[in-house]
C-alpha positions in Angstrom: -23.2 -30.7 19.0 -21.3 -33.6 17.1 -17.7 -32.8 16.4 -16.2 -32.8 12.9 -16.1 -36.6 11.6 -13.5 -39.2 12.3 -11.7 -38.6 9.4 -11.4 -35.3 9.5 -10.1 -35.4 13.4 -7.8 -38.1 12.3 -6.4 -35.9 9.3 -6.2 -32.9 11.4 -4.0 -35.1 14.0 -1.6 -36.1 11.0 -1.5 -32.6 10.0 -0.7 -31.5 13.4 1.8 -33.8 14.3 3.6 -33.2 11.0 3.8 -28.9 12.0 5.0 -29.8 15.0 7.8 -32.2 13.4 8.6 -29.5 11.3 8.8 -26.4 13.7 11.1 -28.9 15.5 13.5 -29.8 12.8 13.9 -25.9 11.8 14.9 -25.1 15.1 17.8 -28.1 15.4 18.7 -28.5 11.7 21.6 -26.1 9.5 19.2 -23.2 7.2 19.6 -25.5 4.6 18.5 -28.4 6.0 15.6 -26.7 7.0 14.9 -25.5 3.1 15.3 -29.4 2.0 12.5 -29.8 4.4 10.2 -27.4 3.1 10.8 -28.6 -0.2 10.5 -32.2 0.1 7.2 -31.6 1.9 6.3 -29.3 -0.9 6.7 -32.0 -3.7 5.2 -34.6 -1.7 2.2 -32.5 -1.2 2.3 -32.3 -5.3 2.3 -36.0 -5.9 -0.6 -36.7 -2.8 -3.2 -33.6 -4.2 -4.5 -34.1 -7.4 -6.8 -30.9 -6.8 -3.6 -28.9 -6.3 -2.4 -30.0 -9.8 -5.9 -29.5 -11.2 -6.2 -26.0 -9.8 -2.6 -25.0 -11.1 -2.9 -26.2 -14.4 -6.7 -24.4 -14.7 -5.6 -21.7 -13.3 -2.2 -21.4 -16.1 -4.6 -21.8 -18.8 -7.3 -19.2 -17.6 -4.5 -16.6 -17.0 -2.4 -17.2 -20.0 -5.8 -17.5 -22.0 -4.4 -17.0 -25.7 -1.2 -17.5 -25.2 1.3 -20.2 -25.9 1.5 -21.3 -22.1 -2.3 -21.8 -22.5 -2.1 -24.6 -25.5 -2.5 -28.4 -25.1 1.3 -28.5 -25.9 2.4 -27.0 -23.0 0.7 -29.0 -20.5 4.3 -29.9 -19.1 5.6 -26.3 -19.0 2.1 -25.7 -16.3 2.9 -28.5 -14.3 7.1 -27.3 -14.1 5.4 -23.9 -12.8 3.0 -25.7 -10.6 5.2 -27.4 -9.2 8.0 -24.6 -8.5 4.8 -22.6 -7.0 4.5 -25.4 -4.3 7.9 -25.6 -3.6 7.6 -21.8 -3.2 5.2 -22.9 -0.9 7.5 -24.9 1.0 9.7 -22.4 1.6 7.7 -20.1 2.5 6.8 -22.4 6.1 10.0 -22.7 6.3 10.9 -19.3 6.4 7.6 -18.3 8.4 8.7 -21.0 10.7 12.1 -19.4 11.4 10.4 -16.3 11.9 8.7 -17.8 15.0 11.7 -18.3 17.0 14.4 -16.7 15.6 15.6 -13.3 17.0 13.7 -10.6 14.8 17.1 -8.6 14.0 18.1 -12.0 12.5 14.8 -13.0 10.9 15.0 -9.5 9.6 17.8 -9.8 7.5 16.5 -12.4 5.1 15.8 -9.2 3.3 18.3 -8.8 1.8 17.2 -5.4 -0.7 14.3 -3.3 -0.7 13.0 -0.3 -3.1 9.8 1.7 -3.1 9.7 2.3 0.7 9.6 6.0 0.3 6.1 5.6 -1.5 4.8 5.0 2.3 6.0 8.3 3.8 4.9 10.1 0.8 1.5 8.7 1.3 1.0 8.7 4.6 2.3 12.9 4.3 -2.2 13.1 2.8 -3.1 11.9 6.0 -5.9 9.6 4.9 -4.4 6.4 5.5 -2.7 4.2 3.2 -3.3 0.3 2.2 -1.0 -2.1 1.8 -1.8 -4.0 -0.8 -0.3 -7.1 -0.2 -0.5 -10.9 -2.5 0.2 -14.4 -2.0 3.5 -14.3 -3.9 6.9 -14.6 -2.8 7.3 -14.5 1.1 3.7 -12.3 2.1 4.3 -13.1 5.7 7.4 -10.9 5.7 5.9 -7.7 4.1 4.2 -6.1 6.8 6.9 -7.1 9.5 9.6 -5.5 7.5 6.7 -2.4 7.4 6.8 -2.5 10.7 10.9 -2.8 11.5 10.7 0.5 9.3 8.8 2.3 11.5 5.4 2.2 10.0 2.2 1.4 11.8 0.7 -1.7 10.3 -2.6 -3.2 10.6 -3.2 -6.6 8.9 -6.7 -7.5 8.3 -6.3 -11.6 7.8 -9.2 -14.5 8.2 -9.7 -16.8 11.0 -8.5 -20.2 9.6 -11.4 -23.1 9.6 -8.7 -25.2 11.5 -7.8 -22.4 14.4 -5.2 -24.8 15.6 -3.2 -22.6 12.5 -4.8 -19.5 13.3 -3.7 -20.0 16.6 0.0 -20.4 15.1 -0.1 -17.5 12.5 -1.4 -14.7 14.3 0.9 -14.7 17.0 3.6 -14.9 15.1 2.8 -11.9 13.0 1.9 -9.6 16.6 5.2 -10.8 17.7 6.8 -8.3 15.4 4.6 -5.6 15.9 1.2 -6.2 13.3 -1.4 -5.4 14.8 -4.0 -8.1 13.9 -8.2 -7.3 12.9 -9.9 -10.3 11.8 -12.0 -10.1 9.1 -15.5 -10.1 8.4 -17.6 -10.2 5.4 -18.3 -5.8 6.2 -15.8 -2.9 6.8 -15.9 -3.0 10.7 -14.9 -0.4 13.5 -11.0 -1.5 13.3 -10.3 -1.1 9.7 -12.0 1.8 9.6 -10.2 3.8 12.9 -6.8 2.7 11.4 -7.3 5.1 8.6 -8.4 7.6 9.9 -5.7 7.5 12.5 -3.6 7.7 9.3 -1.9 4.3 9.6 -0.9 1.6 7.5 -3.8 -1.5 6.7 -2.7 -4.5 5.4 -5.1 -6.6 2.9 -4.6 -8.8 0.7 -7.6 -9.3 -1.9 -5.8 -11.7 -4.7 -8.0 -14.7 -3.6 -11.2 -15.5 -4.8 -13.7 -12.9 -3.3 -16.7 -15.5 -2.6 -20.3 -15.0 -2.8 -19.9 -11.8 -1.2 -16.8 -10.5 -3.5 -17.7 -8.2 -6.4 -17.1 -9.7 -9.8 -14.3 -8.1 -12.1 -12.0 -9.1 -14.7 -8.7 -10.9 -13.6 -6.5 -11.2 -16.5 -9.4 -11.4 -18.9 -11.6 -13.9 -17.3 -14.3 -12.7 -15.2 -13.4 -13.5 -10.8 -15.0 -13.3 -7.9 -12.8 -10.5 -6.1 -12.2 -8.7 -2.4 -13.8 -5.2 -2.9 -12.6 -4.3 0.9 -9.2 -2.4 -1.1 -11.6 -0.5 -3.9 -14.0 0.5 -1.6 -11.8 1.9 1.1 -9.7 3.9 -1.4 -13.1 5.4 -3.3 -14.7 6.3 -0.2 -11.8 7.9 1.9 -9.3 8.6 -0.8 -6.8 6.8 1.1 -3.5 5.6 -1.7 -3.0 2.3 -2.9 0.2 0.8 -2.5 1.4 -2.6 -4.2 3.3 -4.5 -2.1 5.2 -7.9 -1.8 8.2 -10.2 -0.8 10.1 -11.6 -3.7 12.3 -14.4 -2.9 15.7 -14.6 -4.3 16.3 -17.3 -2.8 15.6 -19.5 0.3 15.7 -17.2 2.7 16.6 -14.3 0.9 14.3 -11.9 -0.6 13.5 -8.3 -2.0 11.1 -6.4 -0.7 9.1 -4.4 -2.9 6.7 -0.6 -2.5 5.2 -0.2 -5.9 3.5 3.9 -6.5 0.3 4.4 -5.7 -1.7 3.0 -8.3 -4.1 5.6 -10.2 -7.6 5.6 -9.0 -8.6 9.2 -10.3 -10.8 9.5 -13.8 -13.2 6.8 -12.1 -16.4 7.5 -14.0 -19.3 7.3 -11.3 -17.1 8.0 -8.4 -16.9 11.6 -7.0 -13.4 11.8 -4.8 -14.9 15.1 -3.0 -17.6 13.1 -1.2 -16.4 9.5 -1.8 -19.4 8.5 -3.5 -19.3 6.0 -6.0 -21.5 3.7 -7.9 -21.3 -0.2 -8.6 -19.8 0.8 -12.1 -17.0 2.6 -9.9 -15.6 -0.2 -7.4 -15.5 -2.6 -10.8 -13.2 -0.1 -12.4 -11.2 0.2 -9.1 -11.1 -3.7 -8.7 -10.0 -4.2 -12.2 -7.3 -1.5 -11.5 -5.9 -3.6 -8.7 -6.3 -6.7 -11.0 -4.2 -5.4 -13.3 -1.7 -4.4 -10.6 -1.2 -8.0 -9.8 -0.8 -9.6 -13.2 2.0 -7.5 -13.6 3.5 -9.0 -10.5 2.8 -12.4 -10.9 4.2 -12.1 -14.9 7.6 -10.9 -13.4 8.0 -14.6 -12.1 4.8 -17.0 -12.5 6.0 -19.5 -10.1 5.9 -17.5 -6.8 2.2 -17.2 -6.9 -0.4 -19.3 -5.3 -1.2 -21.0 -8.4 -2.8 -23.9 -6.1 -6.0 -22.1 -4.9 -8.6 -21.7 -6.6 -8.9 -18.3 -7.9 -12.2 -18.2 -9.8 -14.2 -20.7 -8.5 -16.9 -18.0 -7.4 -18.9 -17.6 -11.1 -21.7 -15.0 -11.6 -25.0 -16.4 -11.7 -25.5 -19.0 -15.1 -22.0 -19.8 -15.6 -20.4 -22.9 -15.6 -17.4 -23.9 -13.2 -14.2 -23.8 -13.8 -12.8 -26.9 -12.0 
């Protein structure tokens, strides 16, 4: 079987060789140094992917849909916030990076407040499990580690990368401080399933586009592919809801943050003493958690993943978005 082309192996060597570069410089340089880094790389990455930009800038004016940020005339204010988002970005590595090597006592400490933690006893007290529901805002690589340094069982369900060279990277960092890792798949499998009913803590995030296998619900008004893993877990075993996320203060310094269990009850079509439900049902739920996340990412717009491309999946007829 022929291997990927030339210019892909030749991008991937780049791409390599630059990670590398980097894990080394956070290791020898001061902290801030190493934040210079990540941010420097961050805008050149701005300036060398005119999809990033695109994506951002579609993706302000679909959120913010009717609002002032939305207009023609604030074309500059989007790209200020797309660009803070990938600098965000930056840091994020950075701070992932220093994770990697860095005693986890020390790594531990970048953060620096937390609230809401007491929402995970209190859940975990109905026995039936509880989900993390984690974004890509802030620092979401810290979440379930600081879960775990508080004596919570976590389970992260997280994708095999197309380049495993980063998979490779990733996952071992995030066992190294206890996360258990189950790779996903497109059904609920044998993993995710034992780790609730052993009454532990799973770990998804489902802010992405969904895909041609994600269910479609409303995202801030416009209709989006979505992850229905969350909706369909908490319908079908009851098991609570809880928002959760990183918020950076600052390189390298951030509050963590346990939102309450978000409502599911008053679902019509879903029947919470068998955990039946119908299609009607995990749309409600799914629009639920949507709402959950705008709220988040209106707190502070530029630590989310503005860059991806967040409804690129359209229901059958419409037209694309990018």
């Amino acid at each position: 079987m022929a291997g990927p082309p030339l210019r892909i192996r030749f991008r991937n060597v780049l791409v390599h060789g630059l990670t590398y570069a980097v894990l080394g410089l956070v290791r020898v340089l001061p902290e801030r140094a190493t934040y210079r880094v990540g941010q420097v790389l961050a805008l050149a990455a701005w300036g060398y992917l005119p999809s990033w930009r695109h994506n951002a800038d579609v993706n302000l004016r679909l959120f913010f849909r009717g609002e002032p940020l939305a207009s023609p005339d604030a074309r500059r204010e989007r790209s200020r916030i797309g660009r803070l988002s990938i600098i965000h970005l930056g840091w994020q590595v950075i701070e992932f990076a220093r994770m990697g090597f860095m005693p986890k006592e020390k790594a531990l400490e970048m953060v620096v407040e937390a609230e809401g933690l007491e929402h995970y006893r209190e859940a975990l007290a109905q026995g039936r499990g509880v989900i993390a529901l984690a974004m890509h805002y802030g620092n979401w690589e810290m979440s379930g580690a600081y879960l775990v340094a508080q004596s919570l069982p976590i389970y992260a369900v997280g994708k095999k990368l197309r380049d495993s060279f980063f998979t490779d990277l990733a996952f071992p960092r995030r066992a190294r401080y206890g996360i258990r890792n189950i790779f996903s798949d497109d059904k609920l499998n044998s993993a995710v399933l034992r780790t609730l009913h052993e009454n532990n803590v799973l770990g998804l995030l489902a802010d992405q586009n969904g895909g041609s296998t994600g269910t479609f619900a409303p995202f801030c008004g416009t209709t989006a592919s979505c992850v229905q893993g969350p909706a369909v877990l908490a319908l079908k075993y009851g098991s609570p809801l809880l928002l959760t996320y990183c918020k950076r203060l600052a390189p390298g310094r951030l509050r963590m943050v346990v939102k309450p269990p978000l409502n599911m009850s008053g679902i019509a079509g879903h029947d919470p003493q068998t955990g039946k439900f119908t299609p009607e049902a995990v749309v409600e739920a799914l629009t639920r958690i949507n709402t959950a996340y705008e709220a988040v990412i209106r707190e502070d717009p530029p630590q989310w993943l503005w860059g991806h491309a967040r409804w690129k999946t359209r229901p059958p007829g419409e037209a694309k978005l990018y």
